[in-house]
C-alpha positions as CSV (number, residue, x, y, z in Angstrom):
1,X,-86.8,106.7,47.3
2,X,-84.0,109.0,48.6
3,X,-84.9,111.8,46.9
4,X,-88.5,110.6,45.7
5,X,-89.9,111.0,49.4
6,X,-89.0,115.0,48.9
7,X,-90.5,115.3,45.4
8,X,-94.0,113.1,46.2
9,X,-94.1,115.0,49.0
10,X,-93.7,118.5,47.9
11,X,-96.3,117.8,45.2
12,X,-98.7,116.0,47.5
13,X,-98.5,120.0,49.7
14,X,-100.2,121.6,46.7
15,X,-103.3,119.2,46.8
16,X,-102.4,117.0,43.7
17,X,-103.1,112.9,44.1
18,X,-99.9,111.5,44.4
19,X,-98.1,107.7,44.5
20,X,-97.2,106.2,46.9
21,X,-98.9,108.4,49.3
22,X,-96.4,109.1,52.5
23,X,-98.6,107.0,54.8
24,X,-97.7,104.1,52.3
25,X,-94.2,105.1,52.2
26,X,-93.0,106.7,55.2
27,X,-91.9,103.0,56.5
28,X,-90.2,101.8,53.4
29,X,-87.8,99.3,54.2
30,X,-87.6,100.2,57.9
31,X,-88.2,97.0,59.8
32,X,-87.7,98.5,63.0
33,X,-90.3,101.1,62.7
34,X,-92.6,98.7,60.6
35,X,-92.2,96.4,64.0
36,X,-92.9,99.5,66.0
37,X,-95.7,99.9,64.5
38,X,-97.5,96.3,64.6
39,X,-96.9,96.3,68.2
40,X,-99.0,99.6,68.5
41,X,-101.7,98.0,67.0
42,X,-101.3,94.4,69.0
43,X,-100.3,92.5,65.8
44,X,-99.4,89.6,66.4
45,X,-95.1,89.3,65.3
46,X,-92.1,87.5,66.2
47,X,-90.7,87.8,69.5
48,X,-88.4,90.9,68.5
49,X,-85.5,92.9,70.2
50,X,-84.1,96.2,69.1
51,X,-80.9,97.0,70.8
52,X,-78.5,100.7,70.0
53,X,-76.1,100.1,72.7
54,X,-73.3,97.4,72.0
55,X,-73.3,96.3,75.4
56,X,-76.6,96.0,75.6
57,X,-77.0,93.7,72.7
58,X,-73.9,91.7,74.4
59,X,-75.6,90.9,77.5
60,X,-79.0,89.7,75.7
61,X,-76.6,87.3,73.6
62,X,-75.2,85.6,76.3
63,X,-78.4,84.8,77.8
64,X,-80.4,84.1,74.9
65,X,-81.0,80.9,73.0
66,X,-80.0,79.7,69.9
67,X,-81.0,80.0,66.6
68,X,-81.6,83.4,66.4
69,X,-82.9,85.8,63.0
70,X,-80.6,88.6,62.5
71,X,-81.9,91.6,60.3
72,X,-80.6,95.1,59.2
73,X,-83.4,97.7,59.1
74,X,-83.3,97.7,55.2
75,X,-82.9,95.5,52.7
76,X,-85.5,93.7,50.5
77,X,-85.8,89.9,48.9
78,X,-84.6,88.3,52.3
79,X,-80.4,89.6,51.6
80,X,-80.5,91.3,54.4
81,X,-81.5,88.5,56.6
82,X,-79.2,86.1,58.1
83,X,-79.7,82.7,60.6
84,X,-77.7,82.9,64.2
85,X,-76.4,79.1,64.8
86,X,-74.2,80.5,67.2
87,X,-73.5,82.4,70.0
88,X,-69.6,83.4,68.7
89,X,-71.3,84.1,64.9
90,X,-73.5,86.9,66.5
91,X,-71.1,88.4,68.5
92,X,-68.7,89.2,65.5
93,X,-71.5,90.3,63.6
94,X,-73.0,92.7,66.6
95,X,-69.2,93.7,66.5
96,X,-69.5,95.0,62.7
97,X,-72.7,96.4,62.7
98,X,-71.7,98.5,65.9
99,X,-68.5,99.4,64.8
100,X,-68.1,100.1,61.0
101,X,-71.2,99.0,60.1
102,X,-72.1,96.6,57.0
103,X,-72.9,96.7,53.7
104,X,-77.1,95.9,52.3
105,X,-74.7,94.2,49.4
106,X,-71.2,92.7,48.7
107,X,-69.9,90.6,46.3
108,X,-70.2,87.4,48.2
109,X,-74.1,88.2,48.2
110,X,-74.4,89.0,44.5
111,X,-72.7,85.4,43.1
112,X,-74.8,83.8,45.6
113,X,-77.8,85.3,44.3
114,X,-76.8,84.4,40.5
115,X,-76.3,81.0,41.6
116,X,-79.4,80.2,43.2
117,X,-81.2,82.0,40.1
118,X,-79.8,79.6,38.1
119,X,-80.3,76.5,40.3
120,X,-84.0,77.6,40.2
121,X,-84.5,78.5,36.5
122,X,-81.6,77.6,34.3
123,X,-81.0,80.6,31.8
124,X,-79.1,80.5,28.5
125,X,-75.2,81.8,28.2
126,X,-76.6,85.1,26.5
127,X,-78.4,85.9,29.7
128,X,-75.6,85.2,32.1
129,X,-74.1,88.9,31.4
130,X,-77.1,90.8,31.6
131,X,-77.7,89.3,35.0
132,X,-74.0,89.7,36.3
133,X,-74.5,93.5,35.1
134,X,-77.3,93.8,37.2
135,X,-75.6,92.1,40.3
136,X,-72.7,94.4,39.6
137,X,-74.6,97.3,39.3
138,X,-76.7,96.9,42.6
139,X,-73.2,96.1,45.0
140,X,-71.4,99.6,43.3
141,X,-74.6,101.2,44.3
142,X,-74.4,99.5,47.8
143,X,-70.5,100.3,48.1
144,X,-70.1,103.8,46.9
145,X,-73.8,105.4,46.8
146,X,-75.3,103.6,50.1
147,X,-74.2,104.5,53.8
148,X,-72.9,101.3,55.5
149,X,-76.0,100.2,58.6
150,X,-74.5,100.6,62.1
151,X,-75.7,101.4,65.3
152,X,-78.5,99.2,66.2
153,X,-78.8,95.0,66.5
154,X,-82.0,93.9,65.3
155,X,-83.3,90.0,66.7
156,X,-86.0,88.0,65.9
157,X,-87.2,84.4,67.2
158,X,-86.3,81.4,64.4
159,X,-89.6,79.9,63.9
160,X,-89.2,76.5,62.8
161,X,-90.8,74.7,60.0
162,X,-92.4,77.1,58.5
163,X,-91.6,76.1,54.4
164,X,-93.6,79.3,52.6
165,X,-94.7,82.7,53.6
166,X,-98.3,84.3,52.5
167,X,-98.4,87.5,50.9
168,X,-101.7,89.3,51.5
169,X,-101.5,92.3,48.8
170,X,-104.2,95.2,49.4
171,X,-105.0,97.3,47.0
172,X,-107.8,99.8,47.8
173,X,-110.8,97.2,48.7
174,X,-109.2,94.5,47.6
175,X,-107.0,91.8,49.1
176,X,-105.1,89.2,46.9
177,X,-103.4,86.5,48.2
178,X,-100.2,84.5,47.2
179,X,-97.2,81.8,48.4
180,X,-94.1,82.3,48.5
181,X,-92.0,79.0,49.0
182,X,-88.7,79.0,50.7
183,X,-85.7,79.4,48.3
184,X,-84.3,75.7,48.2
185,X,-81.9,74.9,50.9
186,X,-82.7,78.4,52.8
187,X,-84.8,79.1,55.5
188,X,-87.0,81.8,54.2
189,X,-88.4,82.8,51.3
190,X,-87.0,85.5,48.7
191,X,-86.7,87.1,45.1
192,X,-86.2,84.3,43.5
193,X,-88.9,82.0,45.1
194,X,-91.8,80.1,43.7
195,X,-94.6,82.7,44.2
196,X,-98.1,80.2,43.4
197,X,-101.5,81.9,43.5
198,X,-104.0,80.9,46.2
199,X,-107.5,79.6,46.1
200,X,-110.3,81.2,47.7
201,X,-110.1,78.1,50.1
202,X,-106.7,78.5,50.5
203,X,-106.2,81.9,51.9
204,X,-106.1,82.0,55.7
205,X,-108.8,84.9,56.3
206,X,-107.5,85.7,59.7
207,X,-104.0,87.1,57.7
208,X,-106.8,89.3,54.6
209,X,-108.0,90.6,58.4
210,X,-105.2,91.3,59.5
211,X,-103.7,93.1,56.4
212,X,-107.0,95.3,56.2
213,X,-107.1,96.6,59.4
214,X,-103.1,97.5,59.1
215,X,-104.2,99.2,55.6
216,X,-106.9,101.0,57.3
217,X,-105.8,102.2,60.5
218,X,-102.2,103.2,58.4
219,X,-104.6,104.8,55.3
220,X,-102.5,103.1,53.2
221,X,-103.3,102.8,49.1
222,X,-101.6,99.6,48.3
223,X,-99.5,97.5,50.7
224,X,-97.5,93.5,50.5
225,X,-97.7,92.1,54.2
226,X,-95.6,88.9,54.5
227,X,-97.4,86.2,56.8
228,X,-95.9,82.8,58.6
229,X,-98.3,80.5,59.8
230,X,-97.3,78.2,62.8
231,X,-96.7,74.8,62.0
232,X,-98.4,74.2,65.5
233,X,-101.8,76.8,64.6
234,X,-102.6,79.8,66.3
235,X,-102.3,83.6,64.9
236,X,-100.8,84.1,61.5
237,X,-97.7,86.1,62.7
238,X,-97.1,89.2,60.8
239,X,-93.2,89.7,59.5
240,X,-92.9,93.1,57.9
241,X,-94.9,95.1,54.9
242,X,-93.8,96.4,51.7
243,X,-95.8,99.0,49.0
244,X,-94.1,97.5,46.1
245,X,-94.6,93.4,45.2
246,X,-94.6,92.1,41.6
247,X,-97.5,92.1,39.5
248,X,-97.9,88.2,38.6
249,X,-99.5,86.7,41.0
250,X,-102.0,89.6,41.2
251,X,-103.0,89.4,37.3
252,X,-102.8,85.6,38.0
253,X,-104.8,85.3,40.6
254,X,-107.5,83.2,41.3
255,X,-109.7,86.6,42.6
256,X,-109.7,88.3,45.4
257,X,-111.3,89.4,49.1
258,X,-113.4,92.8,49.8
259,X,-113.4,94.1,53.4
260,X,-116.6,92.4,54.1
261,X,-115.3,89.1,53.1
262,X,-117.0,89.2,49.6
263,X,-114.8,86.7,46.8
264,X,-114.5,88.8,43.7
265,X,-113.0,86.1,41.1
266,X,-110.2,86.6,38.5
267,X,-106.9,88.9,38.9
268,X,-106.0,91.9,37.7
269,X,-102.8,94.3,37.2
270,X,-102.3,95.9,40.4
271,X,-100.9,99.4,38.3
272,X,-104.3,99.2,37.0
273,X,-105.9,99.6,40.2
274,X,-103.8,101.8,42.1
275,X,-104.5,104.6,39.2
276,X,-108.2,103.5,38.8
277,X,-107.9,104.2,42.8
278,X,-105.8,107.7,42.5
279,X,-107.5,109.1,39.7
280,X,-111.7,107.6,40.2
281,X,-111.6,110.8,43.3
282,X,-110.1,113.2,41.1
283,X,-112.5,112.5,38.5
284,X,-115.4,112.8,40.8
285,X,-114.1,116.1,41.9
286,X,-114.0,117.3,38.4
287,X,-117.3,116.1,38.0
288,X,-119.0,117.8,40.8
289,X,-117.5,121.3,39.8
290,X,-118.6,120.7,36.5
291,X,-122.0,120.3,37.4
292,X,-122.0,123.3,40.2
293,X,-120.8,125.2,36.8
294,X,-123.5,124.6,34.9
């Protein structure tokens, strides 16, 4: 997205349909503006603070209580996340991030990745090296392409007993609806967790509500907004949002919710929508000019 912001961008300028639109991207993998954002618009989210002074973010630490979520801006798949158990642990860490910063990736990451891949779905031999490749490929990327994050702390509460988080995916008019159980032996959920499709009866509607009106007010195309649900009820609290999900549990899924609450059964690919969405205007376009022709 580095350079793909400039080029959508330039060719959105001369009027041509374009994907993902900026209002769908502008906040890609920012969770500090995507948290500014749902507290414009009185979503409910986790008790957050935002800190770009180092002795700021000192003080708050020694008054605050622990556990405590600790998240860089960017990062995807729950890497960039880490649990707080102690007051010492976060003040070496607030020291890195505000002094030479630290890395979305590092090596210690990647074989911790592999190995909870392979807890979770054994693999055979042959694929061990495509994997590692991979693994490889994204921490030489992070190391020599990416600039370290530094300058900011960002804290979140730790919300207990919460063992999945609900992915309401909007597409256009449509809002499907998935799981996504914790990784085992972690705290929250992440690429390589068990994503299960949800019932109509299962999907909380206040969360489809929530994740319409985000999409609507933002005039977003298509956009993944992870949900907790208290163990102890109230508001479905809103963690962050995403453009991009993976398209199984949409083509799996058991159907899906219109704005007005209508089930529409049966799943679809969500590429197929977001053209059918991007190109059904232009086609009506074409149409009309067509017929003004004739």
């Amino acid at each position: 997205m580095m350079f793909g912001r400039a080029i959508l961008k330039a060719v959105a300028t001369r009027g041509m349909a374009v994907y993902p639109s900026e209002a769908s991207a502008w906040h890609f993998e920012d969770k500090i503006a995507q948290f500014l954002i749902f507290s414009a618009m009185n979503v409910t989210v986790p008790q957050t603070w935002v800190f770009f002074d180092h002795a700021d973010a000192k003080r708050f630490l020694l008054e605050t209580e622990f556990p405590l979520i600790f998240k860089l801006r960017t990062g995807a798949g729950g890497l960039t996340v880490r649990l707080l158990q102690s007051r010492e642990q976060a003040m070496r860490l607030i020291a890195q991030i505000f002094g030479r910063g630290i890395r979305t990736h590092s090596v210690v990451t990647g074989i911790q990745r592999l190995a909870t891949a392979a807890k979770a779905k054994p693999f055979q031999l042959q694929e061990l090296l495509p994997r590692a490749k991979r693994a490889g490929t994204r921490f030489l990327q992070s190391r020599f392409s990416l600039q370290r994050e530094k300058g900011y702390a960002l804290f979140q509460e730790f919300i207990p007993d919460c063992d999945y988080s609900v992915r309401i995916a909007v597409i256009g008019p449509r809002a499907f609806a998935y799981r996504r159980n914790n990784e085992k032996g972690d705290f929250k959920s992440g690429v390589q967790s068990v994503r299960v499709s949800l019932s109509r009866e299962e999907i909380p509607v206040a969360m489809v509500q929530t994740a319409f009106e985000v999409s609507e007010r933002l005039g977003c195309q298509s956009m993944g907004y992870d949900f907790l649900q208290p163990p102890e009820g109230g508001a479905p609290i809103l963690l962050e949002m995403c453009h991009t999900f993976p398209p199984g549990p949409i083509v799996n899924a058991h159907g899906y919710f219109t704005p007005s609450l209508t089930w529409v059964p049966g799943g679809q690919h969500p590429a197929d929508l977001i053209a059918l969405d991007l190109l059904t205007p232009v086609i009506e376009t074409l149409g009309q000019a067509r017929d003004y022709g004739s």
